[in-house]
Structure formats: structure tokens, C-alpha cells
Backbone and ligand atoms as CSV (ligand in chain L), in Angstrom:
chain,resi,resn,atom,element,x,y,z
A,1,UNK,N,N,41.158,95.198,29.116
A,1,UNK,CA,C,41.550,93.873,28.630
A,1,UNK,C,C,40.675,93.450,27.444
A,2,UNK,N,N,41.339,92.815,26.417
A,2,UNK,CA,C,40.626,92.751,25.565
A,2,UNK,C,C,40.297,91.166,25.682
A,3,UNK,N,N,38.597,90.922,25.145
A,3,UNK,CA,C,38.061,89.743,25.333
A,3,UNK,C,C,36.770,89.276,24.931
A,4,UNK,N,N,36.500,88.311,25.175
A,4,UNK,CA,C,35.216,88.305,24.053
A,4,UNK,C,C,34.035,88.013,25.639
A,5,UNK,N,N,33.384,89.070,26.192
A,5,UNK,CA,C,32.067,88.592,26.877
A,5,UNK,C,C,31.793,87.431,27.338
A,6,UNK,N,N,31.837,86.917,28.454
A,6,UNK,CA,C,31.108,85.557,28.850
A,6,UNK,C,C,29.900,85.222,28.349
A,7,UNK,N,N,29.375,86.179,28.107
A,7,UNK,CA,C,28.009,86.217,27.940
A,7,UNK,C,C,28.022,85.267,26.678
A,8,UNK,N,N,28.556,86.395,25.730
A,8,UNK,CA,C,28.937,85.937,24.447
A,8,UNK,C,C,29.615,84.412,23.952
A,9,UNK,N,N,30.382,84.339,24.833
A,9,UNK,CA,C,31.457,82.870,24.687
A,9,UNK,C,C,30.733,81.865,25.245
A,10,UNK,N,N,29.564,81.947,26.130
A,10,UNK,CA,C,28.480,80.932,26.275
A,10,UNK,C,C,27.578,80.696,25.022
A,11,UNK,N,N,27.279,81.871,24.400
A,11,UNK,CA,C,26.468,81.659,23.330
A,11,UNK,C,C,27.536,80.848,21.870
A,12,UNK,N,N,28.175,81.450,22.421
A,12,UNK,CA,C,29.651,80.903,21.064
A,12,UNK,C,C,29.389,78.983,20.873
A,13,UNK,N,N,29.800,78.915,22.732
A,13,UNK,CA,C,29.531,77.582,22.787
A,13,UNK,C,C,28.687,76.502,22.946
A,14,UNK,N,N,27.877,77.563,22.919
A,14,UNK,CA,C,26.105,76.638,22.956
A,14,UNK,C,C,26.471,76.509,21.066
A,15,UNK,N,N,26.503,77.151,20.384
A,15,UNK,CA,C,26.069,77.302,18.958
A,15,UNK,C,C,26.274,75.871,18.932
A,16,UNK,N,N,28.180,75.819,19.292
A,16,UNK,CA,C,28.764,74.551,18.862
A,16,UNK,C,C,28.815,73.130,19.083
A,17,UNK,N,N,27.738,73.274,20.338
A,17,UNK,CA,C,27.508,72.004,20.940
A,17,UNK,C,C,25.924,71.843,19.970
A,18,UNK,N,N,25.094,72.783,19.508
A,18,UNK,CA,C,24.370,72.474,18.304
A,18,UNK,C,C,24.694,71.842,17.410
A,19,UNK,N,N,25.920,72.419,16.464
A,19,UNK,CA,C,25.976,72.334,15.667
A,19,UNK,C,C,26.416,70.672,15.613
A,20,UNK,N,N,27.507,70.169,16.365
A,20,UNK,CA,C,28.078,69.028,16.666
A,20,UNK,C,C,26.658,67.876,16.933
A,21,UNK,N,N,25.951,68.519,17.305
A,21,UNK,CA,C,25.311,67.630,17.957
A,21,UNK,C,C,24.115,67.036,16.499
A,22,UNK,N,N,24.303,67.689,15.800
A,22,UNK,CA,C,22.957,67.910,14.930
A,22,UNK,C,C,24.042,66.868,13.782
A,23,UNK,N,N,25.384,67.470,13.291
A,23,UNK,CA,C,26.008,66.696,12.882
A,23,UNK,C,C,26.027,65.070,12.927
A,24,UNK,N,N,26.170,64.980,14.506
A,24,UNK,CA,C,26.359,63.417,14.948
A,24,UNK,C,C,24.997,62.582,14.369
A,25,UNK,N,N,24.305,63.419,14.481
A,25,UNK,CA,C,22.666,62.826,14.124
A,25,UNK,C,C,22.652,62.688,12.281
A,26,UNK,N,N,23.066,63.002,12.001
A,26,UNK,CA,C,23.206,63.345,10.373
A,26,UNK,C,C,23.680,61.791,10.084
A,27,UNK,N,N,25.157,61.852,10.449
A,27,UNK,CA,C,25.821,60.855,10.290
A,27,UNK,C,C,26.083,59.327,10.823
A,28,UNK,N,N,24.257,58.746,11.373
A,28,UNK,CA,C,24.591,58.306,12.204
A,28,UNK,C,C,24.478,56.672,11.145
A,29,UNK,N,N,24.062,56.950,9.997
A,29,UNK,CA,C,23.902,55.665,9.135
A,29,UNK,C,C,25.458,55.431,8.543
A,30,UNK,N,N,25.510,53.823,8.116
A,30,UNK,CA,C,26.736,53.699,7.569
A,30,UNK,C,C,26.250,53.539,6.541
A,31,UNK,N,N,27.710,52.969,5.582
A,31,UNK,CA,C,27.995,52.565,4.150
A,31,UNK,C,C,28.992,51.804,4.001
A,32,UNK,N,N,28.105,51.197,2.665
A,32,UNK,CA,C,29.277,49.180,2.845
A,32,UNK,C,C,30.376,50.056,1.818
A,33,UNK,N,N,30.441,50.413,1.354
A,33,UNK,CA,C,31.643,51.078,0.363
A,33,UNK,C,C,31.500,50.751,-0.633
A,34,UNK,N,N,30.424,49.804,-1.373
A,34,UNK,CA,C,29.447,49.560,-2.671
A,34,UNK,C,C,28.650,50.540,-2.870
A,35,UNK,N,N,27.790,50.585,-4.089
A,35,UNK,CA,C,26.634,51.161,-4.392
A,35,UNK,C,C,26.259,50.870,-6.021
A,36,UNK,N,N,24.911,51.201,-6.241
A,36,UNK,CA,C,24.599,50.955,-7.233
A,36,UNK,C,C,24.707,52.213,-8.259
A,37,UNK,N,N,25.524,52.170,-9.358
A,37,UNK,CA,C,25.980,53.118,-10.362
A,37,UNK,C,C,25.045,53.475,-11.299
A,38,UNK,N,N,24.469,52.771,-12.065
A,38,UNK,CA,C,23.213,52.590,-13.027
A,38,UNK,C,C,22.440,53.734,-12.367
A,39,UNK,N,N,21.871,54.812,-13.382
A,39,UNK,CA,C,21.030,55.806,-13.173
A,39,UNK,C,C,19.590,55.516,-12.776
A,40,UNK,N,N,19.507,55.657,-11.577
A,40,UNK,CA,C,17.880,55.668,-10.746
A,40,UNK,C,C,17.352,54.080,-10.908
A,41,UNK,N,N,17.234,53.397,-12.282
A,41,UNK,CA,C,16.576,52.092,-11.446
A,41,UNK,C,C,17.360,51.182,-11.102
A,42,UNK,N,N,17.225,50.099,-10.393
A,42,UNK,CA,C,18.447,48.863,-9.856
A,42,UNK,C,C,17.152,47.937,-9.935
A,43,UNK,N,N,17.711,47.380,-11.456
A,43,UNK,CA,C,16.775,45.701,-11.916
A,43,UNK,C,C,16.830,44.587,-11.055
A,44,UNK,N,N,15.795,44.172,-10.642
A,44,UNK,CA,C,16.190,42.656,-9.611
A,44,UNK,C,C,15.397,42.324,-10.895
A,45,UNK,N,N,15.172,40.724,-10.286
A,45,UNK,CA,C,14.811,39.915,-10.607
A,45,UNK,C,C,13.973,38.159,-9.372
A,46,UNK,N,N,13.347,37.519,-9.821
A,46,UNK,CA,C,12.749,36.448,-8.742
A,46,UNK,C,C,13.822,35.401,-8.621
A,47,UNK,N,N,14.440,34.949,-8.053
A,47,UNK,CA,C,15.281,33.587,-7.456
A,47,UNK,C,C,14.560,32.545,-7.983
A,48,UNK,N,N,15.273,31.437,-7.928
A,48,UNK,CA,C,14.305,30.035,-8.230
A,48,UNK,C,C,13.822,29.503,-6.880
A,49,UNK,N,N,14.350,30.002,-5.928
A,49,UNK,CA,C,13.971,28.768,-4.532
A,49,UNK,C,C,13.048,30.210,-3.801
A,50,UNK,N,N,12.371,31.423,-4.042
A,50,UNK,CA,C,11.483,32.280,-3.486
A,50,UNK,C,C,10.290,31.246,-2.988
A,51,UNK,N,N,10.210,31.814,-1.574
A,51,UNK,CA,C,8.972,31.105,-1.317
A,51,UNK,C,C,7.680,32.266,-1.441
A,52,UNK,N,N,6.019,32.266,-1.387
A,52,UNK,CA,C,5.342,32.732,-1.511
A,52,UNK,C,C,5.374,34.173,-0.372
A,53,UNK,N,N,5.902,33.557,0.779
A,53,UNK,CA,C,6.010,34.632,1.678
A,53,UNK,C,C,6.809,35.606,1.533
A,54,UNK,N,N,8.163,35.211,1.365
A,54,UNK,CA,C,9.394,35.953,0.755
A,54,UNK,C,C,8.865,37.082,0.060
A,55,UNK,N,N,8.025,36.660,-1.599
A,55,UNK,CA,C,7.553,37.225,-2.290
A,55,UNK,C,C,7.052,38.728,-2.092
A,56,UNK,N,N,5.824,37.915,-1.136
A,56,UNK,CA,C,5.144,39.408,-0.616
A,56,UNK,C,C,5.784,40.023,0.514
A,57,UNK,N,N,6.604,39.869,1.102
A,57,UNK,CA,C,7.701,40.631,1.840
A,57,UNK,C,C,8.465,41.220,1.244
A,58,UNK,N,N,9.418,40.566,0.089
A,58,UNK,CA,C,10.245,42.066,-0.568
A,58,UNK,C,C,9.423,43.088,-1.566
A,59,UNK,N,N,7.906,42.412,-2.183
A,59,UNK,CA,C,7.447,43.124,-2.769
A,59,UNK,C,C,6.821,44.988,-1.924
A,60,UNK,N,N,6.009,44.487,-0.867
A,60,UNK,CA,C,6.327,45.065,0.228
A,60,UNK,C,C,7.520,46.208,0.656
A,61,UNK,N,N,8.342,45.543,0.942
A,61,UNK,CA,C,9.760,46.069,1.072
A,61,UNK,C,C,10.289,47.544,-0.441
A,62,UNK,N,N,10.150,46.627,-1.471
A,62,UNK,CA,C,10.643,47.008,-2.602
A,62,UNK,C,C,9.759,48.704,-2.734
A,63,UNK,N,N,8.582,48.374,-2.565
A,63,UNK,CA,C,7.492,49.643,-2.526
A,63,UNK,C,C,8.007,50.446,-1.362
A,64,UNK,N,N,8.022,50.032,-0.437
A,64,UNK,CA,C,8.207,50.882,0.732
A,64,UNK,C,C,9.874,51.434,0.321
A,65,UNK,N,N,10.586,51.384,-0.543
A,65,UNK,CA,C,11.509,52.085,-0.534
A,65,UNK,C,C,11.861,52.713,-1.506
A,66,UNK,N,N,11.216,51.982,-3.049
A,66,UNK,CA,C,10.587,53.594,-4.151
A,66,UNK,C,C,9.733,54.454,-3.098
A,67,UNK,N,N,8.699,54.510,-2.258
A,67,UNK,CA,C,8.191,55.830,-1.750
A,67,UNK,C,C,8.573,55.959,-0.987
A,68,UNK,N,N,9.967,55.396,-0.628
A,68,UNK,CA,C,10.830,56.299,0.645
A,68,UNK,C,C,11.766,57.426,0.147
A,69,UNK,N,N,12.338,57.165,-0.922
A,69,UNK,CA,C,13.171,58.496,-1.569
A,69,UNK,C,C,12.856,58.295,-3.346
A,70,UNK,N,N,13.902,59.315,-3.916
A,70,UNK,CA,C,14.282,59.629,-5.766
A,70,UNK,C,C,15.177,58.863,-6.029
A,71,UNK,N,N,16.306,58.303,-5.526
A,71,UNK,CA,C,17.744,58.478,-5.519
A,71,UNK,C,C,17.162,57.245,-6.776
A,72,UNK,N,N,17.166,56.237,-6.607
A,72,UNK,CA,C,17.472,54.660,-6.950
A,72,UNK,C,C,15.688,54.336,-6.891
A,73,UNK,N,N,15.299,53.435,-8.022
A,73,UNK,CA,C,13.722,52.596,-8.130
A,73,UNK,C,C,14.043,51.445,-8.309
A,74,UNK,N,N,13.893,50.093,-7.329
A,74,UNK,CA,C,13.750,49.189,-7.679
A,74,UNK,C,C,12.539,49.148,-8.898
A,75,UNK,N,N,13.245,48.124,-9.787
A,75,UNK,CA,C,12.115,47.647,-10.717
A,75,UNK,C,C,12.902,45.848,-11.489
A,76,UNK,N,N,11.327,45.524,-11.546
A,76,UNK,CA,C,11.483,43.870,-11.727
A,76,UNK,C,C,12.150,43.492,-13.913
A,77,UNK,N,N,13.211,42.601,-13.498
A,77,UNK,CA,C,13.677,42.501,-15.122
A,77,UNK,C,C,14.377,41.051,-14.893
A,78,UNK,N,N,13.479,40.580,-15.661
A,78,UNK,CA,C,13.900,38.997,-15.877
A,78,UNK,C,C,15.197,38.527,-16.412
A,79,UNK,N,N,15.727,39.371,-16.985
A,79,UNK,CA,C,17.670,39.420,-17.465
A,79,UNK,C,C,18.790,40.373,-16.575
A,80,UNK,N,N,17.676,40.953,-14.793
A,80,UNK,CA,C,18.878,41.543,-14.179
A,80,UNK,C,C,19.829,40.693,-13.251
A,81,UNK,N,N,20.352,41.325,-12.930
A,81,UNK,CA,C,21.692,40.798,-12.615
A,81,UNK,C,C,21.835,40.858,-10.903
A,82,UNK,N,N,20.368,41.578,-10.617
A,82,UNK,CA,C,20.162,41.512,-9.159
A,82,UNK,C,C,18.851,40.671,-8.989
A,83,UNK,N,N,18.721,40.029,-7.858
A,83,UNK,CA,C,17.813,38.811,-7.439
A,83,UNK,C,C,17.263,39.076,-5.881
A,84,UNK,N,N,16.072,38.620,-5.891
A,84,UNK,CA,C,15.943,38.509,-4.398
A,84,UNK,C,C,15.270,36.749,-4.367
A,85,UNK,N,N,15.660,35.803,-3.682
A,85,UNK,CA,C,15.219,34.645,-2.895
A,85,UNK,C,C,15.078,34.267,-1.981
A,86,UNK,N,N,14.747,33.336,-1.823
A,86,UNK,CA,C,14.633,32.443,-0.026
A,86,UNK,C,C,16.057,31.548,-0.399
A,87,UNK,N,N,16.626,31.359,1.062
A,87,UNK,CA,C,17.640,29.929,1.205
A,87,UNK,C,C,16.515,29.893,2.653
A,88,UNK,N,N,17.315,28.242,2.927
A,88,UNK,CA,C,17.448,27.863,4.312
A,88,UNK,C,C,18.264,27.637,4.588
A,89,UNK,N,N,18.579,27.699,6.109
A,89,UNK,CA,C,19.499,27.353,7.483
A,89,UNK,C,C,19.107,27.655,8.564
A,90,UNK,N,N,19.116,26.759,9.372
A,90,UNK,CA,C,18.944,26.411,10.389
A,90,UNK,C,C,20.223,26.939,11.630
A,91,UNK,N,N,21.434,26.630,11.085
A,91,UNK,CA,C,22.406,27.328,12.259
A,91,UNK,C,C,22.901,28.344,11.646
A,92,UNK,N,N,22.528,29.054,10.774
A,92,UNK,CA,C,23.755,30.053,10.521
A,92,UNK,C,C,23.469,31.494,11.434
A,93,UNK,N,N,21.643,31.289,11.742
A,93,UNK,CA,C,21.847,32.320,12.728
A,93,UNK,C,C,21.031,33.749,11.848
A,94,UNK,N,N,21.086,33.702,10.644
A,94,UNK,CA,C,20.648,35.124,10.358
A,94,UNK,C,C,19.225,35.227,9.549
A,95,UNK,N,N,18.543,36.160,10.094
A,95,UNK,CA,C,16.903,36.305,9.178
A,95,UNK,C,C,17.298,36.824,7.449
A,96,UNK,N,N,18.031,37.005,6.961
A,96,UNK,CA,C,18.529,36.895,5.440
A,96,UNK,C,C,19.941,37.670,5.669
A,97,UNK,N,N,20.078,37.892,4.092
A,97,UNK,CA,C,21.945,38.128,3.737
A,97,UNK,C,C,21.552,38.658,2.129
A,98,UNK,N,N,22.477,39.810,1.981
A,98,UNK,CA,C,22.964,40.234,1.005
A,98,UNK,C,C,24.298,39.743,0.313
A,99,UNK,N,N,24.621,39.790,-0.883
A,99,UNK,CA,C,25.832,39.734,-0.961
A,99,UNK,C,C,25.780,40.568,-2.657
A,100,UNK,N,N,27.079,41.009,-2.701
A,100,UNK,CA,C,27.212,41.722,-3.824
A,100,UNK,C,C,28.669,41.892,-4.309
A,101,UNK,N,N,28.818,42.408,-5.438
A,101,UNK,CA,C,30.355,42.048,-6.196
A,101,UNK,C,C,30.448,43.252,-7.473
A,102,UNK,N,N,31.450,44.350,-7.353
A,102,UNK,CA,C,32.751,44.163,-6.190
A,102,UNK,C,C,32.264,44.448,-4.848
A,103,UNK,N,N,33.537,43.848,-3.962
A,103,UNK,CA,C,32.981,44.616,-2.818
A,103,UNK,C,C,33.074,45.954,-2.608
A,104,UNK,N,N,33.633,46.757,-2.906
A,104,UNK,CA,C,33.613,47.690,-3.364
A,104,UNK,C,C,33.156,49.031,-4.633
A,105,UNK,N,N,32.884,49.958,-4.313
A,105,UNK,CA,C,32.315,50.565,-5.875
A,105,UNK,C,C,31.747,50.157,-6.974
A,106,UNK,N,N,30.958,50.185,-7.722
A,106,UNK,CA,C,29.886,49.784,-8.187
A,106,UNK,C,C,30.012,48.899,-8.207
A,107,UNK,N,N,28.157,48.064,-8.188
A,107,UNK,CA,C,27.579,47.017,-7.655
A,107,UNK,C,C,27.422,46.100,-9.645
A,108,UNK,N,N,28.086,45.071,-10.079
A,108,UNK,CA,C,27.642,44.799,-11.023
A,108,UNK,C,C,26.470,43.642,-10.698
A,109,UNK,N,N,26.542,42.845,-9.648
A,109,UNK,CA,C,25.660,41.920,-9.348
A,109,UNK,C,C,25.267,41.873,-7.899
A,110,UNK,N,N,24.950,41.185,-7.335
A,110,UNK,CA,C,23.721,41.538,-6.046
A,110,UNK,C,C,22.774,40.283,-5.710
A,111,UNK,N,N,22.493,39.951,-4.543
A,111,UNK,CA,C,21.457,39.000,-4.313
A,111,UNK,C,C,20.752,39.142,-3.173
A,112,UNK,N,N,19.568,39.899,-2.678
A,112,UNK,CA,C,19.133,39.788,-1.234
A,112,UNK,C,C,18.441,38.461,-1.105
A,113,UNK,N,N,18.191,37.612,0.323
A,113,UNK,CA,C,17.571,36.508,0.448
A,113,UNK,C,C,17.373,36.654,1.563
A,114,UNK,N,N,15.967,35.605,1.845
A,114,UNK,CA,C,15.660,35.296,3.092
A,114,UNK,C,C,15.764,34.152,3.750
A,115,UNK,N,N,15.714,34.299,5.104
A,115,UNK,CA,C,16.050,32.912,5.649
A,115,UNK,C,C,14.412,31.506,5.480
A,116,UNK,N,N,14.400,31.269,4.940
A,116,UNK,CA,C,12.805,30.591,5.639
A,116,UNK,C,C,12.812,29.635,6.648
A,117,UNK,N,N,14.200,29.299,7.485
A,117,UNK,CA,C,14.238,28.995,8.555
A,117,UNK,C,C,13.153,29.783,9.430
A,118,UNK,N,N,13.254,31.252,9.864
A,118,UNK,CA,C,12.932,32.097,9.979
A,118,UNK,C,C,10.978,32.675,9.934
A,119,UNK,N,N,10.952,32.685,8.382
A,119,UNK,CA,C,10.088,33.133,8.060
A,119,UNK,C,C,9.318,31.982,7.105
A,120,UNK,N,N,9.313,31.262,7.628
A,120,UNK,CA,C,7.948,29.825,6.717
A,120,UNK,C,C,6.606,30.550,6.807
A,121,UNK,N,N,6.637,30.822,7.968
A,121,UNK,CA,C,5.021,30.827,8.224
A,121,UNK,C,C,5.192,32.958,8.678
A,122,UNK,N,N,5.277,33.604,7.651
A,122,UNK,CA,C,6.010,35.014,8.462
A,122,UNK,C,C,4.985,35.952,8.563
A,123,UNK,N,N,5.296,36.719,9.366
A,123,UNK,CA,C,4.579,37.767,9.694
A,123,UNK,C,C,4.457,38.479,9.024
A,124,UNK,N,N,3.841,39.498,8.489
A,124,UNK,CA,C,3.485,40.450,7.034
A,124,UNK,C,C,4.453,41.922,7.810
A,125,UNK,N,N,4.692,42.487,8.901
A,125,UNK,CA,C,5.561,43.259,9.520
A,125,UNK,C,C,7.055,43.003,9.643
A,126,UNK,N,N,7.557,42.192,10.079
A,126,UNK,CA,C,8.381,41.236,10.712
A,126,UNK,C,C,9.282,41.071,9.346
A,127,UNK,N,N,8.236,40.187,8.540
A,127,UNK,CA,C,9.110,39.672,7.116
A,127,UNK,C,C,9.408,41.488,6.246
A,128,UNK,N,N,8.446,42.205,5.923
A,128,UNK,CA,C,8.872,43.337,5.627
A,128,UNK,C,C,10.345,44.424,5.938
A,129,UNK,N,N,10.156,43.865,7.333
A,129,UNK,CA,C,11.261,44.986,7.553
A,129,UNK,C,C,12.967,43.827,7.330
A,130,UNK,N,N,12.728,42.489,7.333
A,130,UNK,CA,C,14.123,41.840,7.165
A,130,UNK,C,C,14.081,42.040,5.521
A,131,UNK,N,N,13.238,41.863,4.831
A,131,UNK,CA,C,13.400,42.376,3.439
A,131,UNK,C,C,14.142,43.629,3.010
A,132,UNK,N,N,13.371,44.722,3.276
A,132,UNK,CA,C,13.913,46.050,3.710
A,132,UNK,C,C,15.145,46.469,4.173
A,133,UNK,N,N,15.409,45.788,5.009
A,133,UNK,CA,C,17.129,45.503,5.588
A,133,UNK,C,C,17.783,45.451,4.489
A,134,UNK,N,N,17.348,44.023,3.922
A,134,UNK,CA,C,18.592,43.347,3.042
A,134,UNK,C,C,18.873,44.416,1.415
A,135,UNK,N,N,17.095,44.859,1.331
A,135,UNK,CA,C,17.705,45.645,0.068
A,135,UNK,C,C,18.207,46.841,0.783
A,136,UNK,N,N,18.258,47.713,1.918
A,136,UNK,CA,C,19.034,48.672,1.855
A,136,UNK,C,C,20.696,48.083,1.862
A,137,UNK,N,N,21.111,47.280,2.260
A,137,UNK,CA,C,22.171,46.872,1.971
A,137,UNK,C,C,22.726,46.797,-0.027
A,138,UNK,N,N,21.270,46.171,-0.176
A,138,UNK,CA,C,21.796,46.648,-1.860
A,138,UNK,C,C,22.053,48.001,-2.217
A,139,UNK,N,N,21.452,48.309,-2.058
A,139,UNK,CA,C,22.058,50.076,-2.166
A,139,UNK,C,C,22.997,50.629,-1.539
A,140,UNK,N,N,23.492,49.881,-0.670
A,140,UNK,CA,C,24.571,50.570,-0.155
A,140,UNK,C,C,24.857,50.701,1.221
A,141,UNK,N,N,23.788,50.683,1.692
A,141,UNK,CA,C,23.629,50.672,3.323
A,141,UNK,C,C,24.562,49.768,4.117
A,142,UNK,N,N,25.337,50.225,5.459
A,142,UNK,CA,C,25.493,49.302,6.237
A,142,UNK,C,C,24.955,49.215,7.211
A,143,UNK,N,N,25.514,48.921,8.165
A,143,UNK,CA,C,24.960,48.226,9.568
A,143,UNK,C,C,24.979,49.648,10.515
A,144,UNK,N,N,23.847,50.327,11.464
A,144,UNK,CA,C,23.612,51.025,12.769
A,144,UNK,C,C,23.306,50.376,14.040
A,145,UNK,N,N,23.550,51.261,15.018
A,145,UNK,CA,C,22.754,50.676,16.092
A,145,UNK,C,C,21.275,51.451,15.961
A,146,UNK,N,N,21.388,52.684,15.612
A,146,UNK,CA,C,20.081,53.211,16.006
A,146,UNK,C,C,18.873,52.093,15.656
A,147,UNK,N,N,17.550,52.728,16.328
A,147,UNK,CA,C,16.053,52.032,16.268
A,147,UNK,C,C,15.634,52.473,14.832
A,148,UNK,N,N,16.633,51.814,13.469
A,148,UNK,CA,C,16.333,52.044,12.064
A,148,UNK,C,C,16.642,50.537,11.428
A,149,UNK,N,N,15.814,50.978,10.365
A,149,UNK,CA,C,15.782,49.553,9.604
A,149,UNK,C,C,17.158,48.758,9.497
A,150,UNK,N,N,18.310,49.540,9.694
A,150,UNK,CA,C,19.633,49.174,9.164
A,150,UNK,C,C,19.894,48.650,10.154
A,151,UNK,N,N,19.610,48.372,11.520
A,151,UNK,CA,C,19.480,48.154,12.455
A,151,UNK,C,C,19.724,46.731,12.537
A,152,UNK,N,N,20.903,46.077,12.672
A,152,UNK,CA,C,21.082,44.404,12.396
A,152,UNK,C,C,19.971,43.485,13.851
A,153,UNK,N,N,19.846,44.124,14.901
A,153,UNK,CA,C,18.986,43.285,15.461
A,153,UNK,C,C,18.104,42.459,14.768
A,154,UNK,N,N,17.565,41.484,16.027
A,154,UNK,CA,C,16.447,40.732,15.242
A,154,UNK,C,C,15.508,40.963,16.137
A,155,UNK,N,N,14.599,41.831,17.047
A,155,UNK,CA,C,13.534,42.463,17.458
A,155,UNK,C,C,13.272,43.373,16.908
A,156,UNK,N,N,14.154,44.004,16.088
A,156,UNK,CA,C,13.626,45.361,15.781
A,156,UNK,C,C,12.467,45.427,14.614
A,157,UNK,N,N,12.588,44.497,13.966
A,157,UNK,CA,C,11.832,44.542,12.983
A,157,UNK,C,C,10.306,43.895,13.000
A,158,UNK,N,N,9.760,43.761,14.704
A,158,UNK,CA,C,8.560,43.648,15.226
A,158,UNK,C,C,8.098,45.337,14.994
A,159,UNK,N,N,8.922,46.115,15.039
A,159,UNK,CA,C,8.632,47.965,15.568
A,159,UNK,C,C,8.671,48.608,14.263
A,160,UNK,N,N,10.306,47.719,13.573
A,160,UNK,CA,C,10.464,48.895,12.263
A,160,UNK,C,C,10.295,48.075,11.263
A,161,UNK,N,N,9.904,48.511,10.003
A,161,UNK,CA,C,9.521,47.682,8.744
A,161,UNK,C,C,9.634,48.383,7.741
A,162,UNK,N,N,10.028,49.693,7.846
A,162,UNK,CA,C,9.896,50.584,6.530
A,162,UNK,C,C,10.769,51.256,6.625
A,163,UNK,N,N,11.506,51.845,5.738
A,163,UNK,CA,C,12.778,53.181,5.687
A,163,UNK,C,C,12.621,54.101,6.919
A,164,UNK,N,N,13.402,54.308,7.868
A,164,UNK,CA,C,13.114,55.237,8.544
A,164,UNK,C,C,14.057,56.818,8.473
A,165,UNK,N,N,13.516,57.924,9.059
A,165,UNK,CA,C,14.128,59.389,8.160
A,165,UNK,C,C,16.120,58.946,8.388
A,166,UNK,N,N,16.462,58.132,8.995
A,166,UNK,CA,C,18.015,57.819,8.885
A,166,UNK,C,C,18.464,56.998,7.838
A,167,UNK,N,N,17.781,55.979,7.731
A,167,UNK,CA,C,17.553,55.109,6.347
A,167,UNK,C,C,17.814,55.745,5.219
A,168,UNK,N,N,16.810,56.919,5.116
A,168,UNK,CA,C,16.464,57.746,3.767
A,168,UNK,C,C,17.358,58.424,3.498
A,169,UNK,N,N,18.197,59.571,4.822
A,169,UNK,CA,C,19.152,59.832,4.635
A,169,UNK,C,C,20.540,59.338,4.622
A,170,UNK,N,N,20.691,57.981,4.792
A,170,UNK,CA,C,22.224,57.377,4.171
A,170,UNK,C,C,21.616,56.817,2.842
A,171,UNK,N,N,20.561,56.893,2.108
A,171,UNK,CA,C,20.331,56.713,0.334
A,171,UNK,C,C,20.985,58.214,-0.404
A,172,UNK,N,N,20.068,59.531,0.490
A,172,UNK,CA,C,19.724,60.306,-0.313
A,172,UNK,C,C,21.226,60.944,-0.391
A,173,UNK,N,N,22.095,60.805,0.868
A,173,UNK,CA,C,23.749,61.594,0.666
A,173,UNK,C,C,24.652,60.205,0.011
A,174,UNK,N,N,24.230,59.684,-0.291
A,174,UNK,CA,C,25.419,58.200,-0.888
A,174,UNK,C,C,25.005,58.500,-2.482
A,175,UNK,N,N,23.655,58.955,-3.205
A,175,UNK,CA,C,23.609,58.858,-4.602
A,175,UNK,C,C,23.697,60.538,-4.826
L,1,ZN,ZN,ZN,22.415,43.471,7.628
């Protein structure tokens, strides 16, 4: 009878429960269906209503994600067309918000912000990683569950504050 070895067809199917499995892990970051087009740097710029904390939280942030990958360098330009600030609110519920236009395919404008509901008095960890959040969303990032920055909870960013290797890899396969 012709056939392929048990032996063999266990090993067949171990491979593939590897391979699948290693896959799932690959792919476990999303994407808003934006991104930034402009070759390697993406210009922000300071908001008018930034509070001091804000400041050193996306500055923070901004570093921690030039030395997280190549793809894209934030860098600061007083005529760009991307911004980071503070708002407040009180009910809306969220530690900051991105927003960007189109919603789709390249990004011509952009705004990350923070809540200072939130963060008045903020933690130098805490405020880092909601910074971090919001600009991976400028780049492109969406929302995970995994224990990664993209991570929409609001505990997580007591633990995570910096790009983590899932982070890096939904930058480094999106540019
Ligand atoms: Zn988010």
C-alpha cells in the first residue's frame, strides 16, 4: 500500500502546527489603513494648549520610537502638518486620541493629544507609554489585545511604555 509513514505524517504535522503557529504570532498587530508616505521622517510639530507634562511624555515617547526601528523618524518642524497637544475631558473616557486625514492611505495631516484630565500631575511611565500609543497610531498602527503598547487598555501602560518587539514589527512590515 502506498503511503506516507506515520512516523513521517506526524512530523509533516508538527512542521505545520509550527509554522501556523509562528505565523499567528507575526500577525498579531493591526493597521488603521493610513500611513505616513513621506520618506523616513514624519514632521510634528508643538500644539498651543501642550501642557509641560505632555511635553516630556511625547518627547520621551518620540525617542523611544526613533530607537525602536529605521522605517519612519519623528522630527520637530514648526510648519508640519503633524502636532502633538494636550485637550481636556472629563467624560469622554480616553487617556488621548489620534486623528488623521485621509482616513485612509497617506496621512497628509495628523494630531496625537493627551488627555490632561488624566495626566495633570503624570507619571513619567504611565504618560510615556499613552504618548507612545497615540504616535504609533500616527504611523499607522491599530488597536491589539496583546500586553503591547498598541494595547488600548488603560493599565497597561503602568507595565508597557516603549515599542514592544510586536509594535516594531507592525512599523517595520507596513513601511
Ligand atoms: Zn488607541
Amino acid at each position: 500500500m502506498n503511503g506516507i509513514p506515520s512516523k513521517m505524517m506526524f512530523t509533516l504535522l508538527f512542521a505545520l502546527v509550527m509554522v501556523f503557529g509562528v505565523v499567528a504570532e507575526v500577525y498579531a498587530y493591526g493597521w488603521t489603513g493610513a500611513k505616513q508616505c513621506h520618506y523616513y521622517y514624519v514632521k510634528f510639530r508643538w500644539g498651543g494648549n501642550i501642557s509641560n507634562n505632555h511635553k516630556t511624555n511625547f518627547s520621551a515617547a518620540l525617542k523611544n520610537w526613533n530607537n525602536a526601528q529605521n522605517k519612519r523618524h519623528f522630527v520637530g518642524d514648526n510648519n508640519a502638518s503633524g502636532v502633538l497637544d494636550s485637550y481636556y475631558s472629563s467624560t469622554q473616557g480616553y487617556y488621548g486620541t489620534t486623528t488623521w486625514t485621509p482616513a485612509t492611505g497617506c496621512i497628509d495631516a495628523w494630531a496625537s493629544k493627551m488627555n490632561k484630565y488624566y495626566y495633570a500631575t503624570s507619571d513619567p511611565f504611565s504618560g510615556q507609554g499613552v504618548g507612545g500609543h497615540e504616535l504609533g497610531h500616527a504611523l499607522g498602527l491599530g488597536h491589539t489585545n496583546y500586553w503591547v503598547l498598541m494595547n488600548p487598555g488603560r493599565e497597561i501602560y503602568n507595565d508597557v511604555w516603549t515599542p514592544q518587539p510586536d509594535d516594531i514589527k507592525g512599523v517595520n512590515n507596513l513601511y
